[in-house]
py3Dmol code that shows the C-alpha trace and the ligand (Angstrom):
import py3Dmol

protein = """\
ATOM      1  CA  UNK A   1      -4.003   2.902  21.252  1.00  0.00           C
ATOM      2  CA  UNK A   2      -4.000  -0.428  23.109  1.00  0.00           C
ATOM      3  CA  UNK A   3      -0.297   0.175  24.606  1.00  0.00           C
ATOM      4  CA  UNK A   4       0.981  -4.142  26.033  1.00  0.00           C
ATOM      5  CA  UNK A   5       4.182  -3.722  28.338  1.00  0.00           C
ATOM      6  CA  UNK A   6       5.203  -6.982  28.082  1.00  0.00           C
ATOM      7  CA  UNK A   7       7.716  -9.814  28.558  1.00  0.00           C
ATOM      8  CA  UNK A   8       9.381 -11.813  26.001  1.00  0.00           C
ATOM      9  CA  UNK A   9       6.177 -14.046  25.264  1.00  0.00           C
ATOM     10  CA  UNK A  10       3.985 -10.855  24.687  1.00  0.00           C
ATOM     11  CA  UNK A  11       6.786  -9.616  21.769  1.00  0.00           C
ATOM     12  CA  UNK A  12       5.842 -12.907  20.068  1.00  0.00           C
ATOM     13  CA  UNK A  13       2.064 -13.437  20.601  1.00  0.00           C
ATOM     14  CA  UNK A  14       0.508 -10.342  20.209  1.00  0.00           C
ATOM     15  CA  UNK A  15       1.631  -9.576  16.644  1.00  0.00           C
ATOM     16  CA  UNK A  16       1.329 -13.076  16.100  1.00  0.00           C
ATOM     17  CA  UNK A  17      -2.418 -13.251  16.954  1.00  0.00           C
ATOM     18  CA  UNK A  18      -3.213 -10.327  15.509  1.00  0.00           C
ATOM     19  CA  UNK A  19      -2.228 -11.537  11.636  1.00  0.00           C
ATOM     20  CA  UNK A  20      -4.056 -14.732  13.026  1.00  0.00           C
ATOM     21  CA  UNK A  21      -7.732 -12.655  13.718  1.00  0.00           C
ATOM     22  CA  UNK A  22      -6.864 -11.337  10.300  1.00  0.00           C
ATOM     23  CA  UNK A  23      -6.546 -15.069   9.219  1.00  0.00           C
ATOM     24  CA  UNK A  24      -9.065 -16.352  10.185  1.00  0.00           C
ATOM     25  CA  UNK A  25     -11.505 -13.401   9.014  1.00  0.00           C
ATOM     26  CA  UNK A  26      -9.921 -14.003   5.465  1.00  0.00           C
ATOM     27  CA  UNK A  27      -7.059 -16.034   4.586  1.00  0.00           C
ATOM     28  CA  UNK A  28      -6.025 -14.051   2.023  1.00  0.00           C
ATOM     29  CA  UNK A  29      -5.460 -11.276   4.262  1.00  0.00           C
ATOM     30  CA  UNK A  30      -2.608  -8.788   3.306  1.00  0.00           C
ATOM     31  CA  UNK A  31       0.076  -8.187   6.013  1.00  0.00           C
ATOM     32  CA  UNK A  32       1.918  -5.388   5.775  1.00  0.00           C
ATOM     33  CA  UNK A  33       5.996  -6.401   6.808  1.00  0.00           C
ATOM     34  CA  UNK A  34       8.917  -4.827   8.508  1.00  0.00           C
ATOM     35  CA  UNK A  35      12.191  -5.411   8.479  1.00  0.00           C
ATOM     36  CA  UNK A  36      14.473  -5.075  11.516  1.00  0.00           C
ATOM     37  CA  UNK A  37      15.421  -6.993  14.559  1.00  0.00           C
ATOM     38  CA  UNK A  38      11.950  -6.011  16.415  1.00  0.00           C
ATOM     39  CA  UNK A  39       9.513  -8.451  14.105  1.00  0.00           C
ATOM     40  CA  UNK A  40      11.472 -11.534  14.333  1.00  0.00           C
ATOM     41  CA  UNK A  41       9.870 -12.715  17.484  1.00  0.00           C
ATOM     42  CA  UNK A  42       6.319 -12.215  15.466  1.00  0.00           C
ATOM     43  CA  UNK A  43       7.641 -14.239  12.531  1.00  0.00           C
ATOM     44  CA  UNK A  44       9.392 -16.567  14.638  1.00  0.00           C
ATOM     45  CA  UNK A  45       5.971 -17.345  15.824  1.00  0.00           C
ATOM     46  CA  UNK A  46       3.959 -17.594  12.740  1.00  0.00           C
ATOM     47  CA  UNK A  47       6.507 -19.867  12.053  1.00  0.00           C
ATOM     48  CA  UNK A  48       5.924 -21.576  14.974  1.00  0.00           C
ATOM     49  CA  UNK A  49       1.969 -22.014  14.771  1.00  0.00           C
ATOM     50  CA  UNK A  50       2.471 -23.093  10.677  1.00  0.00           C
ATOM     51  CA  UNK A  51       4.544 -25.952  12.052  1.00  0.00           C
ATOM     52  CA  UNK A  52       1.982 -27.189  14.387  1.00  0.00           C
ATOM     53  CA  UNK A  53      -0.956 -26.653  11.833  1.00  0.00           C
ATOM     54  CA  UNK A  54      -2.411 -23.659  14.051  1.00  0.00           C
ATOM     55  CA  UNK A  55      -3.140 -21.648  11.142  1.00  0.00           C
ATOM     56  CA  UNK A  56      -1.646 -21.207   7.034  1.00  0.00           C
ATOM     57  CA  UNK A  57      -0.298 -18.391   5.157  1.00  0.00           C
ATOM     58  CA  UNK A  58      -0.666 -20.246   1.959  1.00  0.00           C
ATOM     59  CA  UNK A  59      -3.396 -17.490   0.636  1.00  0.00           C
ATOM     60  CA  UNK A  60      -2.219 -14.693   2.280  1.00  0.00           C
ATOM     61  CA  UNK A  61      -0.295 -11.753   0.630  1.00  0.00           C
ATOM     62  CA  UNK A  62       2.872  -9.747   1.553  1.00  0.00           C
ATOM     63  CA  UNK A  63       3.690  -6.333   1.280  1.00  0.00           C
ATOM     64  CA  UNK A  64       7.454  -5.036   2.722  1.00  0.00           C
ATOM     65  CA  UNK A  65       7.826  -1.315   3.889  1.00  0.00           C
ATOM     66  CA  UNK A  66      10.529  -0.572   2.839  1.00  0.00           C
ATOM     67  CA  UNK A  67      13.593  -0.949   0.170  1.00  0.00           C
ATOM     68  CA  UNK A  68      17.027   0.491   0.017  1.00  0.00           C
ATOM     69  CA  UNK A  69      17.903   1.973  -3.722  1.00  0.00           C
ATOM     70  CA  UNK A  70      20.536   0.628  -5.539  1.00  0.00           C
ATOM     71  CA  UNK A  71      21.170  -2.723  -3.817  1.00  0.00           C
ATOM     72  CA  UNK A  72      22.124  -5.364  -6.215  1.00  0.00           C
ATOM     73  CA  UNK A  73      20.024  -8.452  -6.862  1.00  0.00           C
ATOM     74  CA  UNK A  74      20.837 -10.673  -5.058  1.00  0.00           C
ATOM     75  CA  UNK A  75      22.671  -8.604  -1.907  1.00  0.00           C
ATOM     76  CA  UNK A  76      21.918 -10.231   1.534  1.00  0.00           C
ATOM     77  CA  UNK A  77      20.815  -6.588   2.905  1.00  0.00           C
ATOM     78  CA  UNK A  78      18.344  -5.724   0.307  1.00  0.00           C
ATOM     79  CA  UNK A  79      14.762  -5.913   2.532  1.00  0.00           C
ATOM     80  CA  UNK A  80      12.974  -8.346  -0.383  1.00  0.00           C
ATOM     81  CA  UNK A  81      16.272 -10.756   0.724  1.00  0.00           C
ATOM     82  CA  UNK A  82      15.530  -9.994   4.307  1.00  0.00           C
ATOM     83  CA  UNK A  83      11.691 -10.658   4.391  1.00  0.00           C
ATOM     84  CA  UNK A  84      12.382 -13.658   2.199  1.00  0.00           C
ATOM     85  CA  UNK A  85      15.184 -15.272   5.159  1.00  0.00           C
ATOM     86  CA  UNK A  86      13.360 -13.849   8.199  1.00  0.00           C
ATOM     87  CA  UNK A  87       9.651 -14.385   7.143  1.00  0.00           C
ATOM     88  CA  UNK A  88       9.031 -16.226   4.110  1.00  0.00           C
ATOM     89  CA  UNK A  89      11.254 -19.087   4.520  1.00  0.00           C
ATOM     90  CA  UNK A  90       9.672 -19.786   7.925  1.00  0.00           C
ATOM     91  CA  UNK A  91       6.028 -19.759   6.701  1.00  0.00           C
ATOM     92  CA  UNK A  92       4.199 -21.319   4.090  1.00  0.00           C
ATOM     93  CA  UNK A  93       3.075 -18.026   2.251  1.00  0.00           C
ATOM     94  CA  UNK A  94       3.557 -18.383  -1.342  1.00  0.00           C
ATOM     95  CA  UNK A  95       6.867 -15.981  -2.298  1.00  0.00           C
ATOM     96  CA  UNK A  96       4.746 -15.059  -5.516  1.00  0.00           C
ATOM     97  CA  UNK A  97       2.728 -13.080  -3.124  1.00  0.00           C
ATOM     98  CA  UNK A  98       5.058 -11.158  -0.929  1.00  0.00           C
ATOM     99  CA  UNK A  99       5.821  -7.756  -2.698  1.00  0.00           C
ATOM    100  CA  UNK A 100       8.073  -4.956  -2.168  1.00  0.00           C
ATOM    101  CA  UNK A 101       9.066  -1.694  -3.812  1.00  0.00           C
ATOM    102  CA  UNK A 102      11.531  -1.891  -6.469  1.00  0.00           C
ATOM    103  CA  UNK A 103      14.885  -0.083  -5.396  1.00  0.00           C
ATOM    104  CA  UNK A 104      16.265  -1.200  -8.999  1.00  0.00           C
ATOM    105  CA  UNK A 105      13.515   0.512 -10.953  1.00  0.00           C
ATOM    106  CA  UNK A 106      15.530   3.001 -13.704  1.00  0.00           C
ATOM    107  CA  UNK A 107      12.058   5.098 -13.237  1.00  0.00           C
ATOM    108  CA  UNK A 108      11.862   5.222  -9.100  1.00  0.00           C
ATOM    109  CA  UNK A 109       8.649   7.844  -8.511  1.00  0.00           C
ATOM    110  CA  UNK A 110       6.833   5.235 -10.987  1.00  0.00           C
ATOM    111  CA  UNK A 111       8.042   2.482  -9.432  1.00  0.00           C
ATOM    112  CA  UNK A 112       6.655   3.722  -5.741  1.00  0.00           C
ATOM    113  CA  UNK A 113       3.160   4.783  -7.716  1.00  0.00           C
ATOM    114  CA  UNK A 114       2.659   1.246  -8.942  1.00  0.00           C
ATOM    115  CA  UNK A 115       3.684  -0.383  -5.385  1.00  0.00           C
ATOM    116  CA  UNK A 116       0.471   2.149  -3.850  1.00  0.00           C
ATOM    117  CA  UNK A 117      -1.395   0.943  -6.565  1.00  0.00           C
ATOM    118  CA  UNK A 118      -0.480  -2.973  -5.950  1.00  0.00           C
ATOM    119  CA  UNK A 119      -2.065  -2.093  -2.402  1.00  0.00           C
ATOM    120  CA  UNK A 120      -4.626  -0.723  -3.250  1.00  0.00           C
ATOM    121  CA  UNK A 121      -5.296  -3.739  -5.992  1.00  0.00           C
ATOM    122  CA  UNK A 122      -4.750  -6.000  -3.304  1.00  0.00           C
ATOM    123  CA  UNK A 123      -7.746  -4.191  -0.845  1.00  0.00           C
ATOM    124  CA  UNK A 124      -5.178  -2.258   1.405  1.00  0.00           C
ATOM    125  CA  UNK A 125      -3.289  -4.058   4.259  1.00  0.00           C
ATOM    126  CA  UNK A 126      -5.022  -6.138   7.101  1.00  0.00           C
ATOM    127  CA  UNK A 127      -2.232  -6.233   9.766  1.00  0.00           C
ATOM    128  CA  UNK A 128       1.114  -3.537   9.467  1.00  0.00           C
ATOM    129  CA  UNK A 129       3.752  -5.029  11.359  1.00  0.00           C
ATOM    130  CA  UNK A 130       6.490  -2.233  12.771  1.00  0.00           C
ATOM    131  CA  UNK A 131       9.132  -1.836  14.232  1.00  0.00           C
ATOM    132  CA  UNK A 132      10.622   2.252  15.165  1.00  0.00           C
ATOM    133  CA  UNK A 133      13.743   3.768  14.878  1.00  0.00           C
ATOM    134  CA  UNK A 134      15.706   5.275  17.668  1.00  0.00           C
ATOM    135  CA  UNK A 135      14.811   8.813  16.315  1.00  0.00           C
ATOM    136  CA  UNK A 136      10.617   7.905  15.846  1.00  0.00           C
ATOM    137  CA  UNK A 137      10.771   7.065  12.340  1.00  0.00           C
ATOM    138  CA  UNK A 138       8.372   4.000  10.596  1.00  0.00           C
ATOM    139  CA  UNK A 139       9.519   2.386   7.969  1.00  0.00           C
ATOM    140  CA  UNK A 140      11.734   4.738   6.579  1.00  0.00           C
ATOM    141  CA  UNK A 141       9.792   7.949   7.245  1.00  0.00           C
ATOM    142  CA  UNK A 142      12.666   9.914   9.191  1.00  0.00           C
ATOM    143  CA  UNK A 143      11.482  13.057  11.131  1.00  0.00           C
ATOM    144  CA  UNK A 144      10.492  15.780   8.838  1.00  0.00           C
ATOM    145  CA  UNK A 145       8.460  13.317   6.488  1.00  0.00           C
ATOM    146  CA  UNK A 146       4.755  14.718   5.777  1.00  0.00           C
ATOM    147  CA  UNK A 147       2.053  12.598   7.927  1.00  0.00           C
ATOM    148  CA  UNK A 148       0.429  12.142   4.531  1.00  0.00           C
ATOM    149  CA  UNK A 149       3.140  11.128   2.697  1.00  0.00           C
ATOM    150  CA  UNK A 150       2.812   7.989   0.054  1.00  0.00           C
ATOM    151  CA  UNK A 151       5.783   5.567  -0.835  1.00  0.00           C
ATOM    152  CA  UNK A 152       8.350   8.023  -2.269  1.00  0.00           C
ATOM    153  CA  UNK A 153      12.197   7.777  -2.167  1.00  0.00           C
ATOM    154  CA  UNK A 154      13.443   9.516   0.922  1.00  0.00           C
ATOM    155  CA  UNK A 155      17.075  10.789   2.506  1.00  0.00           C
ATOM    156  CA  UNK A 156      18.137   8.103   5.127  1.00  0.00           C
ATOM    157  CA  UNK A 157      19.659  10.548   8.114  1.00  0.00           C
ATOM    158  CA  UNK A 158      22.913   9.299   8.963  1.00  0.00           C
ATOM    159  CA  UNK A 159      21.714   8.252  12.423  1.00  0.00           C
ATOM    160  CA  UNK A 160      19.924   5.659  10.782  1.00  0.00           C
ATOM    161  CA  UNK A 161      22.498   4.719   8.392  1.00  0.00           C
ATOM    162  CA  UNK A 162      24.778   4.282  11.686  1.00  0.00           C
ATOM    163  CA  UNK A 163      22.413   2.442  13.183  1.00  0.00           C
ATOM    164  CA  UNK A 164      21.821   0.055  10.363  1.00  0.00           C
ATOM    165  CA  UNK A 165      25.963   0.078   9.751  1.00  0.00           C
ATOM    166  CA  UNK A 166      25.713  -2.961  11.815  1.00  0.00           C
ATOM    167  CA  UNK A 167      24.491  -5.559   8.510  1.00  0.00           C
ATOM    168  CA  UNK A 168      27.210  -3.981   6.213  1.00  0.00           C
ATOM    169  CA  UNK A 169      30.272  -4.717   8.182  1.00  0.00           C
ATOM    170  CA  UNK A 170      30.018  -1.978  10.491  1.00  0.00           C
ATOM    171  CA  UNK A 171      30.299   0.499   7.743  1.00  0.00           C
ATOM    172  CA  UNK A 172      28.354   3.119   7.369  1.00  0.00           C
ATOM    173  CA  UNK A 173      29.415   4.210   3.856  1.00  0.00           C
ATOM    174  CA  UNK A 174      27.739   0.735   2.601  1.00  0.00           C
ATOM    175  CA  UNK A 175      24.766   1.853   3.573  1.00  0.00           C
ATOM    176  CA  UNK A 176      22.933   3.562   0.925  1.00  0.00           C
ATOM    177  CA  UNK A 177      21.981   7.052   1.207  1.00  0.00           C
ATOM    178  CA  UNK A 178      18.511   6.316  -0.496  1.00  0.00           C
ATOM    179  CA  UNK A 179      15.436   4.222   0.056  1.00  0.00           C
ATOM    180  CA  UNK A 180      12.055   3.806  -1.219  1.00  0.00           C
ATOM    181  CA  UNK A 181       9.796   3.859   1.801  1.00  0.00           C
ATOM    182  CA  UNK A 182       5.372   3.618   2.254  1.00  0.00           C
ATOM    183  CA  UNK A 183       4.915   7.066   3.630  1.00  0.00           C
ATOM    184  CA  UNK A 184       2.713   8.000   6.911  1.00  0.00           C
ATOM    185  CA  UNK A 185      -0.327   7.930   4.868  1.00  0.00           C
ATOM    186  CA  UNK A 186       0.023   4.493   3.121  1.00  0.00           C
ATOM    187  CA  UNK A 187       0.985   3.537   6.878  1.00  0.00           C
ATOM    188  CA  UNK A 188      -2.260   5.204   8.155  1.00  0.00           C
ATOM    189  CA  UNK A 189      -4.280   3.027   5.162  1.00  0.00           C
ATOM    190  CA  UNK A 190      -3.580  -0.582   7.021  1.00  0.00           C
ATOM    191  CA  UNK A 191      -6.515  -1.504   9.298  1.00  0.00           C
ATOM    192  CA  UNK A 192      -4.553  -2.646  12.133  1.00  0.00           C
ATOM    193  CA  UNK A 193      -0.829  -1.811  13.127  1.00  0.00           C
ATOM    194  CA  UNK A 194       0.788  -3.454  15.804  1.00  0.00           C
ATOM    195  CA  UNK A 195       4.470  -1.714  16.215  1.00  0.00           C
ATOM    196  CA  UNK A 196       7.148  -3.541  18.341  1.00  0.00           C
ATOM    197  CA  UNK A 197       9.848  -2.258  20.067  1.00  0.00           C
ATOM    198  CA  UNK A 198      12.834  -3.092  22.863  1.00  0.00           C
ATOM    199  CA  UNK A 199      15.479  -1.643  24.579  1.00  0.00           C
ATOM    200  CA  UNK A 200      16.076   1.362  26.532  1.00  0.00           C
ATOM    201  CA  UNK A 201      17.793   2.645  23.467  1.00  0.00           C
ATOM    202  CA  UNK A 202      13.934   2.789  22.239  1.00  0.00           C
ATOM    203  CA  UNK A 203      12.432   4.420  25.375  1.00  0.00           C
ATOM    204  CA  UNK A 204      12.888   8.058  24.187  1.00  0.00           C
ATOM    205  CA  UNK A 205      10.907   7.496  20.692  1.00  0.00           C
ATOM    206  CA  UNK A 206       8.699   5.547  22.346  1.00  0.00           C
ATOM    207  CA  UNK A 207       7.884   8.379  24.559  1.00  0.00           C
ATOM    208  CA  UNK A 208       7.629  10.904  21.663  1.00  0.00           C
ATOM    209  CA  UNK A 209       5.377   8.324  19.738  1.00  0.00           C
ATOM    210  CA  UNK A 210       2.679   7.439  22.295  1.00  0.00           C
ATOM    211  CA  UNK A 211       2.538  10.174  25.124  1.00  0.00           C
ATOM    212  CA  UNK A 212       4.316  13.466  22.671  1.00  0.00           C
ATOM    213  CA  UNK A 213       2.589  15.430  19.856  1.00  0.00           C
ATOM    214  CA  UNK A 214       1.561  14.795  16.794  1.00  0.00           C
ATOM    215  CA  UNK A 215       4.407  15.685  14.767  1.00  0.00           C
ATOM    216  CA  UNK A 216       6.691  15.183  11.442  1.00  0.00           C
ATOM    217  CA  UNK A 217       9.331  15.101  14.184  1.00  0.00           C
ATOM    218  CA  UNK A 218       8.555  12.156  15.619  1.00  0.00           C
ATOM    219  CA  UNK A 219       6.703   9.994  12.048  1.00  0.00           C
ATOM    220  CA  UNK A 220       5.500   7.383  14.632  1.00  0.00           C
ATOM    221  CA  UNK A 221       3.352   9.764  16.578  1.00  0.00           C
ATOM    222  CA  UNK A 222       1.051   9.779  13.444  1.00  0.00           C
ATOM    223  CA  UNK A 223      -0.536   6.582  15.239  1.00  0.00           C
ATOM    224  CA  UNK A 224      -1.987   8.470  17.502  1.00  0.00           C
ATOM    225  CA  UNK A 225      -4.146   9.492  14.793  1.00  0.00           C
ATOM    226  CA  UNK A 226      -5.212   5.629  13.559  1.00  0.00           C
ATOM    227  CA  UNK A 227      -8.358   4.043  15.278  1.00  0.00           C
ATOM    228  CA  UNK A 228      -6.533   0.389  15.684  1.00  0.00           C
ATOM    229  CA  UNK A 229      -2.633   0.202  17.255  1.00  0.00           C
ATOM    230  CA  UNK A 230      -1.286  -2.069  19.353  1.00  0.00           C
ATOM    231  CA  UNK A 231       2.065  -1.282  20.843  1.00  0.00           C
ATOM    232  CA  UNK A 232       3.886  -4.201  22.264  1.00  0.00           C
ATOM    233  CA  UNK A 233       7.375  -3.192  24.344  1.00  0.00           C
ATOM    234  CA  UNK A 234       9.419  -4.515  26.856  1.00  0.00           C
ATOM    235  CA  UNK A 235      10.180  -2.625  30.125  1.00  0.00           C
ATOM    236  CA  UNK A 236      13.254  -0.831  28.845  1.00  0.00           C
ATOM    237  CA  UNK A 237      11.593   0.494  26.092  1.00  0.00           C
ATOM    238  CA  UNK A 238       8.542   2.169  28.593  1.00  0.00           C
ATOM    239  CA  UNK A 239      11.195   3.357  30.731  1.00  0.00           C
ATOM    240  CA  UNK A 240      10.035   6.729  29.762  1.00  0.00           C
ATOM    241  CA  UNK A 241       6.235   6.709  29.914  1.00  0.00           C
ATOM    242  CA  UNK A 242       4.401   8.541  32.383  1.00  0.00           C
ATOM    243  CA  UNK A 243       1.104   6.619  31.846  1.00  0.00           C
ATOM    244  CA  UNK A 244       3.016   3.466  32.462  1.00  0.00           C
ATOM    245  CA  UNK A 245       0.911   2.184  35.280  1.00  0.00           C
ATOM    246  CA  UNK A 246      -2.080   2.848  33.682  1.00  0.00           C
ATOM    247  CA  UNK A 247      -1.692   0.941  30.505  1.00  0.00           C
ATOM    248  CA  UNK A 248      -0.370  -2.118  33.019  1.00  0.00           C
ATOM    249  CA  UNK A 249      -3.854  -2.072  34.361  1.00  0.00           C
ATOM    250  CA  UNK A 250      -5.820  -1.378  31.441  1.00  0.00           C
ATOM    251  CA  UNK A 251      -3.910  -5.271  29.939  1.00  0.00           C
ATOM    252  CA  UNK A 252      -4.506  -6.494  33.592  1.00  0.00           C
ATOM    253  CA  UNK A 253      -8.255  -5.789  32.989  1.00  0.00           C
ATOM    254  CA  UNK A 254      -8.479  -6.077  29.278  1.00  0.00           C
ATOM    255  CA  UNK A 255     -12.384  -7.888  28.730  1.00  0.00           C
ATOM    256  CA  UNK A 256     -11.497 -11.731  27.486  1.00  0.00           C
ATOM    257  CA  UNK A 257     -13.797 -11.571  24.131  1.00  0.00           C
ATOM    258  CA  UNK A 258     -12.229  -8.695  22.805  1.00  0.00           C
ATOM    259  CA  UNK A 259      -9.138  -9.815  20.759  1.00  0.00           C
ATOM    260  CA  UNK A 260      -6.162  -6.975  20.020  1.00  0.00           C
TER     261      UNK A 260
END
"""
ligand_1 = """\
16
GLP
C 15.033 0.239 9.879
C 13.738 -0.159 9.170
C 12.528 0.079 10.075
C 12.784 -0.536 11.452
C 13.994 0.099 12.079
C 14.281 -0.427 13.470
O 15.277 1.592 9.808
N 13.531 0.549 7.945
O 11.365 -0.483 9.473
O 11.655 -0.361 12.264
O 15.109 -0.177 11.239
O 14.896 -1.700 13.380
P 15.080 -2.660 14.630
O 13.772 -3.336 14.831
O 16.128 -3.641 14.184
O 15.507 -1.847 15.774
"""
view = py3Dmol.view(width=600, height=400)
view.addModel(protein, "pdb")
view.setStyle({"model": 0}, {"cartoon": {"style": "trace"}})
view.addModel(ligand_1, "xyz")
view.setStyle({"model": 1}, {"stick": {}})
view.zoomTo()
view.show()
């Protein structure tokens, strides 16, 4: 794991040049989206280097992490609604390429076996964009998931549903219990993950994730297991990692040619 304790310019680039490398090796790569506050920078970026003709997402393909069940078409909180405001409107991918799984489905286990299919159809996921939760969970793989777990519906713990309290009015009984979510496995699948995180209310999971064991109680310390992660955080989020100086020198002396 490639670990980048960076500033404000790293929580943009890095992500950002990552789905570029996949770019440019195929531009109808397949990234792999989160939702959150963590990615924005990322897509603010893309958005930034479509604008100045740096690079096009015209071919490439989308597929979101995550759903909530039982949002109604057309809520602002439903994920498909957030990728489409915080990533699609910014680039020039086409929106009839940007999937997610279908919280609406009257048949939900189906509905998450045709979205691994859909991945699978599309050659698995270039670049995985993440972002963690305050408790170590990816996408919505809270602690206790299986580390070879597919997209299934899953229990949101109420510390996430207090956390994400803050996009329905501060109330946590709007936020539904349920969510359809890729599990570890379907995580594991993508070639490249790059997970993002800030704030020292991050530092503990990002302790468990990189420097903990491997373990359901932590989801995010089932990277440890992938050959290709790159971990971008700010200095409040590393505020707990004892190998802290040593991934500072390993970016200080990272070898120009090799790319994250
Ligand atoms: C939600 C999402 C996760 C995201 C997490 C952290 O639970 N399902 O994919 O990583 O929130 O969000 P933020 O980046 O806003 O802290």
């Amino acid at each position: 794991m490639e670990v980048v304790i960076g500033d404000g310019s790293h929580l943009a680039t890095v992500g950002a040049d990552a789905v570029e490398q996949a770019l440019a090796a195929r531009p109808d790569a397949v990234i792999g989206l989160a939702t959150g506050g963590s990615p924005v920078p990322v897509y603010d970026e893309l958005d930034r280097r479509v604008r100045t003709g740096r690079l096009s997402l015209r071919e490439a393909r989308g597929f979101c992490l995550d759903e909530y069940v039982g949002l109604p078409a057309g809520h602002p909180q439903r994920y498909r609604a957030v990728v489409e405001r915080d990533f699609v409107a910014k680039v020039d991918i086409d929106p009839g390429n940007v999937h997610a799984p279908d919280g609406l489905a009257d048949d939900l286990p189906a509905a998450c076996a045709a979205y691994e299919q859909q991945i699978r159809d599309a050659g698995g996921v270039d670049v995985q964009i993440l972002g963690i939760g305050a408790d170590g969970h990816i996408g919505f793989n809270e602690p206790g998931s299986s580390l070879g777990s597919r997209t299934r519906i899953k229990t949101l713990t109420r510390r996430t549903r207090e956390d994400n309290a803050r996009f329905f009015d501060g109330d946590v009984d709007q936020v539904p219990v349920h969510c359809l979510t890729q599990g570890i496995g379907t995580i594991l699948d993508a070639r490249h993950l790059v997970l993002l995180a800030t704030g020292a209310e991050k530092a503990q999971a990002v302790q468990w994730m990189l420097e903990g064991p491997v373990t359901a109680m932590c989801p995010a310390s089932a990277l440890q297991l992938h050959p290709h992660v790159t971990v971008v955080i700010d200095e409040a989020a590393a505020a707990g990692l004892r190998l802290a100086g040593y991934y500072r020198d390993t970016l200080a002396h990272k070898p120009e040619w090799q790319g994250w």
